[in-house]
C-alpha positions, -999 to 999 in steps of 0.1 A, spaced: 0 0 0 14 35 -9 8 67 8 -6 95 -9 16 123 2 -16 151 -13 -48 157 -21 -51 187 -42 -87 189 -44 -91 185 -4 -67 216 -1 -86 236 -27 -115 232 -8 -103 231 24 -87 264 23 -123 276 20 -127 272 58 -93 281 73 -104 311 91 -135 288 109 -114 263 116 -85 288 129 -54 272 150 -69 238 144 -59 236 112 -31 220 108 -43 191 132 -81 193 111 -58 188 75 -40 162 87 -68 141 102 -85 145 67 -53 128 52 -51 102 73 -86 88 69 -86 94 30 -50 72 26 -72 47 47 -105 54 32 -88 47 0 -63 20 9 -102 4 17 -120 12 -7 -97 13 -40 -121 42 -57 -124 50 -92 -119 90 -101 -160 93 -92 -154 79 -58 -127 90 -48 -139 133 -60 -169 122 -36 -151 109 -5 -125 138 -11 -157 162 -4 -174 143 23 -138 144 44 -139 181 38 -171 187 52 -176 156 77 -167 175 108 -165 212 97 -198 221 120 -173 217 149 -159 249 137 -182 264 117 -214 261 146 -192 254 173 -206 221 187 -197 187 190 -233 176 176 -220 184 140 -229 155 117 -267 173 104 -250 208 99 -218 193 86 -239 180 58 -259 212 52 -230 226 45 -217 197 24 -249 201 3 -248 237 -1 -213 234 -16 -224 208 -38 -249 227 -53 -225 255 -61 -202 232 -76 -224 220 -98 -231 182 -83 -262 187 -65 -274 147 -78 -241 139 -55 -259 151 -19 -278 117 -9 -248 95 -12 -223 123 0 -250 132 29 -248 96 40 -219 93 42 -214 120 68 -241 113 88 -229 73 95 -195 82 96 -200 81 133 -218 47 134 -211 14 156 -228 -10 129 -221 -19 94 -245 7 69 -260 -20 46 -282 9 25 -276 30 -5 -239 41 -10 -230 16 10 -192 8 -2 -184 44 3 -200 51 33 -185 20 53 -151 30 37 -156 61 50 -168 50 86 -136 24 86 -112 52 77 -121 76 99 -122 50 129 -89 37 123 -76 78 128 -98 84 159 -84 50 176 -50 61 163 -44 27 149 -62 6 173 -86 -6 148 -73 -12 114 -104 -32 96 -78 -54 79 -47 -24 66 -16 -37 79 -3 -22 108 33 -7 89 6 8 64 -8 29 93 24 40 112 37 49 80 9 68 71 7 85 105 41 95 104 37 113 71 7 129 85 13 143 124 -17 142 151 -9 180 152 -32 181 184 -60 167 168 -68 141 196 -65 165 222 -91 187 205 -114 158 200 -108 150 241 -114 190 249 -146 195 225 -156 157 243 -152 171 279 -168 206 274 -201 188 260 -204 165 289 -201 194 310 -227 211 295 -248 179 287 -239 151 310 -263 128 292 -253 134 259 -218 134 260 -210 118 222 -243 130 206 -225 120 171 -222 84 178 -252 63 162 -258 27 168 
């Protein structure tokens, strides 16, 4: 498996939001480059594919920043269909819709858009667990990808933004998580 050092459309279109997304950045960029090097090294997408999980990384936790609140997934797509419709690929906001909604979800999503939504889910569990879970990559695939691409303080945010919500909502502490 072979690291993809770039992705030149994320950092067109992430560039977009680097004033929301402020100090976090960095940590937010890299995150997004770790799960697509998994989500692809899973998923093995055609040119299609892959412009469509390119935008759903993007946009998948943006409404952290954006609406400052760790119950992002229903804005985060809002936003994800707004920009597709101003880029021209409004037929793409179901399957790209779906896939940011479940990205936080415990079970398997056996409904349309499947492949790329469970590629998506995979990849962006095998970044929050830092490796943990792999869903099958080999373990030198993800060290080597994680080297390439630095935590940046990423994890630290996700534990701060985790901690400030159960403050405020002690029985709602990971509203994101679906079963």
């Amino acid at each position: 498996m072979q690291v993809h050092p770039e992705f030149p459309q994320l950092d067109a279109m992430l560039e977009a939001w680097r004033e929301p997304i402020g100090a976090d950045y960095a940590a937010y960029r890299n995150h997004l480059l770790r799960m697509l090097n998994f989500c692809f090294a899973l998923a093995r997408p055609d040119e299609t594919a892959a412009r469509k999980l390119v935008i759903a990384a993007v946009f998948h936790d943006i409404a952290i920043w954006t609406h400052g609140t760790i119950d992002y997934l229903r804005p985060s797509a809002e936003l994800a269909r707004e920009w597709l419709q101003q880029h021209g690929e409004p037929a793409w906001g179901d399957e790209i819709d779906a896939i940011i909604d479940q990205h936080h979800r415990f079970r398997p999503w056996r409904e349309a858009g499947g492949d790329l939504v469970e590629a998506f889910r995979k990849a962006d569990l095998v970044d929050v667990s830092l490796g943990l879970v792999r869903f099958g990559l080999p373990r030198a695939f993800v060290a080597e990808v994680r080297r390439t691409f630095p935590n940046a303080g990423f994890h630290k945010r996700l534990v701060q933004l985790t901690l400030r919500q159960l403050g405020r909502e002690p029985l709602r502490p990971l509203p994101m998580m679906k079963w």
